[in-house]
N, C-alpha and C positions, 0 to 999 in steps of 0.2 A: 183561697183566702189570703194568703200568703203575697200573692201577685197584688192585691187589691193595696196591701197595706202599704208596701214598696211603692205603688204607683201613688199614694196619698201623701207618702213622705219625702219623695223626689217632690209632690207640686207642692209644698212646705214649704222644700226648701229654695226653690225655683222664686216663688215669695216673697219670701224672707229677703234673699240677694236680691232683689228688685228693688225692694224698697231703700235695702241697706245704701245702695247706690246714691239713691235719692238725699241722705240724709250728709249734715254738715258736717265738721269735726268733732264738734260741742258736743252735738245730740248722737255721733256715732260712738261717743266716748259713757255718753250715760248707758247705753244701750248695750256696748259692749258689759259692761258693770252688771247691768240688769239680766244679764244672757249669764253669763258667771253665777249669780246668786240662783239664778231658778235653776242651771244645770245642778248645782250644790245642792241646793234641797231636794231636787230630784231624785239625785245619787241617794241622798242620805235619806229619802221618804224608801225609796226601793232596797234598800239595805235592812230598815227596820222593818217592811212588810216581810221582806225574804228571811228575816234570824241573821243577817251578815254582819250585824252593826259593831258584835266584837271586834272585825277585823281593824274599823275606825275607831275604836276605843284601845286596842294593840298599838296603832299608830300612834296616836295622840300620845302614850303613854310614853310611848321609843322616842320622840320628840322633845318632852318635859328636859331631860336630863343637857338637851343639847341648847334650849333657851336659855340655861344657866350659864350659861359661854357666850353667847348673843352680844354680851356689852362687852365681851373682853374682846372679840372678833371684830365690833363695831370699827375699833382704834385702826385696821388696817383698810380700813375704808378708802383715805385719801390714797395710800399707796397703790393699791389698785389702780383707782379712777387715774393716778398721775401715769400708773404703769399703759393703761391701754391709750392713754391721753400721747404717749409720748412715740407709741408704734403708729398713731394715724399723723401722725408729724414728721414720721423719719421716714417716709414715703412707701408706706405700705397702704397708707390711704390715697386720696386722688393728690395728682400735681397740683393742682389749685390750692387747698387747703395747704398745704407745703409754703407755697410760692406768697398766699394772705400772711399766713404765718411769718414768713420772713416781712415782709414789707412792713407787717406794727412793730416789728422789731427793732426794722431800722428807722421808723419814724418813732417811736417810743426813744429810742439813744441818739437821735439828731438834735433835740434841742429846741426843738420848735414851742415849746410851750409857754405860753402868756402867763402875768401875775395870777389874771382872773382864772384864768383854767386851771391854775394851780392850786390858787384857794380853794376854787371846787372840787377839785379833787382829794383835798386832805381835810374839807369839809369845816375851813378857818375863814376869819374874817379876813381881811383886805389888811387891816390893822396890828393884827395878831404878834404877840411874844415872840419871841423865838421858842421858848420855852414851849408855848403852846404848838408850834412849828414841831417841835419836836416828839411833843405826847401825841398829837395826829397821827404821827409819821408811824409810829412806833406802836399803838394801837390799830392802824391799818395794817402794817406789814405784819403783825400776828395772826390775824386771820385771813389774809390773802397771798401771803408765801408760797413759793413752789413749794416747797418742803411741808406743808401745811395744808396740802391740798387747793392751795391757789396756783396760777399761772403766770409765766414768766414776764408776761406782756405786761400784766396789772402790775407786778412787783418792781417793776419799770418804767409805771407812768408814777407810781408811788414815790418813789425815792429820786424822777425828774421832777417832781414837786415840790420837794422837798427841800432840792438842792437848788431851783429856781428862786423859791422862797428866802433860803437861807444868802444869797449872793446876791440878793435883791438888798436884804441886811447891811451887808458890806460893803 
């Protein structure tokens, strides 16, 4: 009996992989989701048929105390992201990534940027204050900052805009 139910669940899963093959990123992504939620209620149908459903109400319980921390934890987010952001850069990740890396680098600090792309970039008219020139400059580099969880490259084509802009002025 035992053999039967192995041979039914191996051609399952034989299935299953077949089709998964077949399918796009879009629809492997919903599916993956959908796979998620019926293993979950699964779990949690066969927990309350078995008496085990304590064990996930123990959990849930040991977890409460730790959402309370959630938003203070949140704040160290960008440092993270900047900290593993900065080992796939100092060549622990591949030499390409390395080598793109440097090249916006040095085309971000060479100078090459137009009025137009400038404008675009600080999101001002052609016309624009300096003043306006300024509160762009300075409400973009808030939320795009290395230090802020932005990248060096943006905070570079930021403040070559800026200064494109501003010597355009004078």
């Amino acid at each position: 009996m035992q053999w039967i139910l192995g041979i039914a669940l191996a051609a399952g899963v034989f299935i299953v992989l077949k089709q998964w093959g077949a399918l796009s990123p879009e629809k492997k992504k919903a599916a993956t989701w959908k796979v998620v939620l019926v293993a979950g209620a699964a779990v949690l149908l066969f927990m309350v048929l078995t008496g085990r459903v304590h064990v996930l109400t123990a959990a849930v319980a040991a977890l409460l105390p730790l959402l309370r921390k959630l938003p203070a934890l949140l704040k160290f987010a960008p440092t993270v992201s900047r900290l593993f952001g900065q080992n796939r850069q100092s060549g622990f990740g591949n030499d390409d990534t390395a080598t793109q890396h440097q090249r916006r680098q040095q085309s971000a600090s060479s100078g090459n940027m137009s009025v137009s792309e400038a404008c675009e970039v600080l999101g001002v008219a052609p016309d624009c204050t300096d003043d306006e020139i300024v509160q762009a400059h300075r409400r973009l580099i808030q939320k795009l900052h290395p230090d802020r969880g932005g990248n060096d490259y943006l905070a570079a084509k930021i403040n070559e805009a800026k200064s494109v802009l501003l010597k355009r002025r004078a």
